[in-house]
DOVEX-113204 format. One record per residue (C-alpha): residue in one letter; x, y, z. Coordinates in steps of 0.2 Angstrom, whole numbers, plus 5000, padded with zeros to 4 digits. Each point is the difference from the previous one (the first is absolute). Layout:
BEGIN
AXYZ...
END
This chain:
BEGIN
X466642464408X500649834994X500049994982X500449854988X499950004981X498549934992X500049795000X500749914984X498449895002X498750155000X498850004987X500050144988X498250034995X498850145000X498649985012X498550074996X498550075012X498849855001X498150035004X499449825002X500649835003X499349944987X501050124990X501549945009X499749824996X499450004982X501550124995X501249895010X499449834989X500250084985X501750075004X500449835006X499349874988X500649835001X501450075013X500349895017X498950095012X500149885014X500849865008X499149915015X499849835009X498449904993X499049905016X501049864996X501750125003X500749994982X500650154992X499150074987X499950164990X498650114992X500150164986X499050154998X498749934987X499649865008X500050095013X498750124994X498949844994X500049925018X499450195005X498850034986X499249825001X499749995020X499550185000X498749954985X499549865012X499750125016X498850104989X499349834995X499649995018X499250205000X501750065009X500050164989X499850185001X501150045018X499449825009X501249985015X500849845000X501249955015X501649894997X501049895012X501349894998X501949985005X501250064985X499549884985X499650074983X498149964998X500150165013X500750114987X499049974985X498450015011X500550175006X500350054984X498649944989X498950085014X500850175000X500250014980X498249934999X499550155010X499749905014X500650065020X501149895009X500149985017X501649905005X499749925015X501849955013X500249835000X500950015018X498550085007X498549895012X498749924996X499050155009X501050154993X499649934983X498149985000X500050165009X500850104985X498949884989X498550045010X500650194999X500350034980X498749904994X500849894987X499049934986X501349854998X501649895008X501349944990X500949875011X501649885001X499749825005X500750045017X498750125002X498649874996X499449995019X500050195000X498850004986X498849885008X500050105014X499650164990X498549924993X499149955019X500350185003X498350084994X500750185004X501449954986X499150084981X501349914991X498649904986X501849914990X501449895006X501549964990X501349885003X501750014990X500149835001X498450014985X501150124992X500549924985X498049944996X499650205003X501350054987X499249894989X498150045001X500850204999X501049944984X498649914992X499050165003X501050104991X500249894985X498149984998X500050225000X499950055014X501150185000X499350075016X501849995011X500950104985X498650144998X500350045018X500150175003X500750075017X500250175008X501650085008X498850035017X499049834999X500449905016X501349864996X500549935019X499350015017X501549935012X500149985019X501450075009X500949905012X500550125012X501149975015X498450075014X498350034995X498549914989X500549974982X499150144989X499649974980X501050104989X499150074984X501350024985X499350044983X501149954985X500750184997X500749995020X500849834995X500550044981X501050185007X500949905014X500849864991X500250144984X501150095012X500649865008X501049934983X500750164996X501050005015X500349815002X500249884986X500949834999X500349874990X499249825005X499549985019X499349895012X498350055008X499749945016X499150125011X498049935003X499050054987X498850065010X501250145002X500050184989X501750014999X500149824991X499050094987X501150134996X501649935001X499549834990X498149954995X500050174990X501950044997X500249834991X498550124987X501050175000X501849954999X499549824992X501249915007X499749825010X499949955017X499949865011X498649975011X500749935017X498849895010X500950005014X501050105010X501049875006X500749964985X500750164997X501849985000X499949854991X498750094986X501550144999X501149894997X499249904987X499150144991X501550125001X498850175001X500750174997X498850095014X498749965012X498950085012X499849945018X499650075017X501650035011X500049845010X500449924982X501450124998X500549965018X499849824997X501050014983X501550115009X500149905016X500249834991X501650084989X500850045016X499449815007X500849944986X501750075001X500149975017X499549814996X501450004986X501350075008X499950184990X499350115014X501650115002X500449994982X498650054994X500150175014X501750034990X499049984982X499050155007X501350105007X500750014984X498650034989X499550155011X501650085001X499949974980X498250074999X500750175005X500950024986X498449934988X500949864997X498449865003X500749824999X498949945013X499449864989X501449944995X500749985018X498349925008X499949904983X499749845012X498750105009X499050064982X500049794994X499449945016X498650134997X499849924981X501250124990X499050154996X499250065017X500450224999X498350085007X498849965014X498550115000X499450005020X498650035009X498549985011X500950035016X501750105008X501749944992X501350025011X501250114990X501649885005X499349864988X499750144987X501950035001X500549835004X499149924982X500750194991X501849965006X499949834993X499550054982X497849985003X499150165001X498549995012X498750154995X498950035015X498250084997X498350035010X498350004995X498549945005X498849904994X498650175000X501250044985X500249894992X501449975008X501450074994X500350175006X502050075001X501349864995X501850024998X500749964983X501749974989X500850175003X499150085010X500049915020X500450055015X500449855014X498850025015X498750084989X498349954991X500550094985X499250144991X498150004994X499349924981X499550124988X498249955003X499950095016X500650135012X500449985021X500150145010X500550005021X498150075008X500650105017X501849965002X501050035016X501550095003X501249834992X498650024984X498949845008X498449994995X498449894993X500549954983X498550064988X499949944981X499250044984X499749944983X499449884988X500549875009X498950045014X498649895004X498350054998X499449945019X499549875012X498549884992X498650025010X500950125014X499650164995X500650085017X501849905001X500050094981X499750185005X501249975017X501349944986X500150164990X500350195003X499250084984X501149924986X501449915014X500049845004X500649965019X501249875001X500050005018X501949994999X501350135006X501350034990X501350174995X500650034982X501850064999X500850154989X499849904985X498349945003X500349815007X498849915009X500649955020X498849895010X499750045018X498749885005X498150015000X498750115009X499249855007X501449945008X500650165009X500650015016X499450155010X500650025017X499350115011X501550145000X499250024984X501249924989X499749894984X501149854997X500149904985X500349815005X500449974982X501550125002X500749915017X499649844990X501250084985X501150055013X500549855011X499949904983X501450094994X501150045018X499749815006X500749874987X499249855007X498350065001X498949894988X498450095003X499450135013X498150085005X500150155009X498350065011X499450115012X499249895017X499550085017X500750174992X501849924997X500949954983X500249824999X501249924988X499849824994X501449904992X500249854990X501849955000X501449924989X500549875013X500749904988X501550114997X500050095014X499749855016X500050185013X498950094992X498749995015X501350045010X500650154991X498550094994X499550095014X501750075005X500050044978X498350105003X500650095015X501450074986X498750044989X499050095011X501550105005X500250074983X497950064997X499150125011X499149955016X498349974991X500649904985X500849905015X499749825003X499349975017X499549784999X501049874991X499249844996X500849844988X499049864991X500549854993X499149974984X499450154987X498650135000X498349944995X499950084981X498550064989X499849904985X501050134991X501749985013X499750155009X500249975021X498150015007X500150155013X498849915010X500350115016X499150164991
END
């Protein structure tokens, strides 16, 4: 088991067992007072900076102005827009105003959108400007309920009207009283196959999660970039920044996220691996670049042979690598996807720890994560103390569906009733992913049921794990898909040509030496190269369009 000790830049704070968001939220501001909450790029791109009481009174007011509008008592109201900071407080004055929110992808088409609109039955839109023509799209629809349209460009005037409101009496956003089982979010999933199902989480599933979450991950100030959209952006920033109080910047762009390192200096962040990927790939460019490559392969000779003895230096000897990273970069919380363990161990041995985790957004999401301590390279880590996994029928190498229980659970599909009682076994959830849990009870993936391979000697086969596999025995593979057609195991590849000009030339003689070393069913029978990437869901994850 690889341990480290605890990070200098953990908070030390007692976490308690929320029930609501609400609770979450009006706890958080009054912990937090006129404390920086966050930093974030106005529409004209200048920085500015908000705390928690006026943060609370943007919330407060444009939730006084929803109810103004009757969006009270557990109305649904959608949200879209790319990362900007309207999005936030209108996600939160609906869920503390005992609202449910529906966030909508922003990546998604015109037609998947109305489709989920058409499907949950929303009462109200709140929209960016770049969603304008969406809106007016929405409203020629007549199978679209939505009866209120609000654009975040009228922001300020509807903080206004909310505050005005308030000052003439009205009290009715403060005497809001919300139940631990009351329906706080229904949210899409973006899967990799399949039509997108609405996900009902109540505020108890949501509250327990990112409870959990923070006593196992805390940081200091962070930069938040994944789509908001996304679960995992709300517990590991939009309610952190409330539990731990501690400020964050809001990233409007992916693109800019070197630069945003740089210039914010965080002490942790959470990403999906191609960021960890992109982050450790450019360290390596760069040295090459400069000239450093080979000293920076002696730096990490020494600080392993060092490490043996407990002697940890590493930051000290990748000090150029830390400041091109802003300074204070030590934890990356990852994932949403499979982590090849070598960049786990690559950012480790240079002084960053990366913590991989799964979950899924039916819990809200987090599930197992690994943690200062307590991590093991390769694995997901070991479950939250809001719920419990098990491995349902394992094989003889302790394979098997991975079920999960708790509070973190969500409640069922909207409107699908049967997708909801195919998703459970009594009190289990189904993941629909395989898995094993070692000796001391650590998540591994295998792949998912979906996506098995059965051939007809009766054999199972994981593309996933071949993925893993030729990831880690082929150094210039980029990305790779493996799939069963016409009975026989395919293997896609995406290739690092740029460092390595033969590598079309080379891979099938390097798959041949694979295929040597697994047995005759995990073998790969077809070989074919592309030259630009996988299509990716809106969440990064490679589309397995052949299943």
């Amino acid at each position: 088991m690889m341990k480290n000790k605890a990070h200098k830049n953990q908070v030390k704070v007692v976490i308690p067992e929320y029930q609501t968001i609400r609770e979450i939220i009006v706890k958080g501001t009054a912990a937090g007072g006129d404390k920086k909450q966050f930093m974030f790029l106005d529409k004209n791109k200048n920085m500015q900076e908000i705390n928690y009481n006026q943060s609370w009174k943007l919330i407060s007011s444009l939730g006084t102005y929803f109810f103004s509008k009757g969006l009270k008592n557990g109305k649904k109201i959608a949200l879209i827009s790319e990362n900007v900071i309207e999005w936030v407080f209108a996600y939160y004055a609906t869920l503390v105003g005992g609202n449910v929110s529906v966030p909508m992808d922003a990546k998604l088409s015109l037609d998947d959108l109305e489709d989920q609109l058409v499907r949950c039955g929303c009462e109200a839109l709140v929209y960016s400007h770049k969603f304008a023509e969406l809106a007016e799209s929405l409203k020629k629809n007549p199978e679209i309920q939505i009866k209120e349209y609000f654009c975040m460009d009228n922001f300020e005037e509807y903080y206004a009207e909310g505050a005005k409101l308030i000052a003439n009496g009205d009290d009715s956003f403060d005497k809001v009283e919300i139940k631990p089982d009351d329906l706080a979010c229904i949210c899409y999933t973006s899967g990799t196959t399949g039509k997108s199902k609405g996900v009902m989480l109540t505020h108890k599933n949501v509250a327990s999660n990112c409870s959990a979450s923070c006593r196992v991950l805390t940081g200091r100030h962070a930069i938040a970039f994944l789509p908001l959209h996304h679960t995992l952006s709300w517990v590991s920033a939009l309610y952190a920044t409330y539990i731990v109080v501690e400020w964050g910047y809001l990233c409007d762009s992916l693109k800019d996220i070197q630069k945003d390192i740089v210039n914010i200096k965080p002490y942790n962040f959470t990403g999906v691996p191609l960021v960890v990927e992109t982050i450790y790939d450019k360290i390596w460019k760069t040295a090459r670049k400069m000239g450093k490559e080979e000293l920076l392969k002696k730096g990490l000779k020494i600080s392993n042979f060092l490490m043996k003895f407990g002697i940890d230096i590493r930051r000290k000897i990748f000090k150029m690598v830390i400041d091109n990273l802003g300074g204070n970069l030590d934890m990356v919380i990852c994932g949403g996807a499979y982590l090849d363990p070598k960049y786990e161990k690559g950012l480790y041995d240079l002084g960053i720890d990366v913590f991989n985790g799964y979950g899924l957004t039916e819990c809200s999401p987090v599930i197992t994560c690994n943690h200062p301590g307590k991590f093991k390279f390769g694995s997901v880590g070991t479950p939250l103390d809001c719920c419990e996994i098990k491995i349902h029928e394992p094989d003889e190498e302790g394979v098997g569906e991975i079920y999960v229980k708790g509070t973190n659970v969500m409640v069922g599909y909207y409107g699908d009733p049967e997708a909801t009682a195919a998703a459970f076994d009594g009190e289990w959830f189904k993941t629909g992913d395989y898995g094993r849990i070692d000796k001391d009870g650590f998540l591994f993936m295998v792949g998912r049921k979906k996506n098995l391979i059965c051939l007809s000697n009766g054999k199972n086969v994981s593309p996933e794990e071949l993925e893993e596999k030729l990831m880690a025995a082929i150094p210039y593979i980029k990305e790779v898909l493996v799939y069963e057609e016409d009975k026989r195991i395919y293997a896609e590849f995406f290739l690092n040509t740029e460092d390595y000009p033969d590598a079309k030339d080379k891979i099938k003689n390097d798959v041949n030496e694979f295929n040597s070393k697994m047995p005759l069913f995990k073998r790969i029978n077809k070989v074919r190269t592309r030259d630009d990437e996988f299509p990716k869901t809106t969440t990064l994850k490679i589309v397995r369009k052949y299943q």
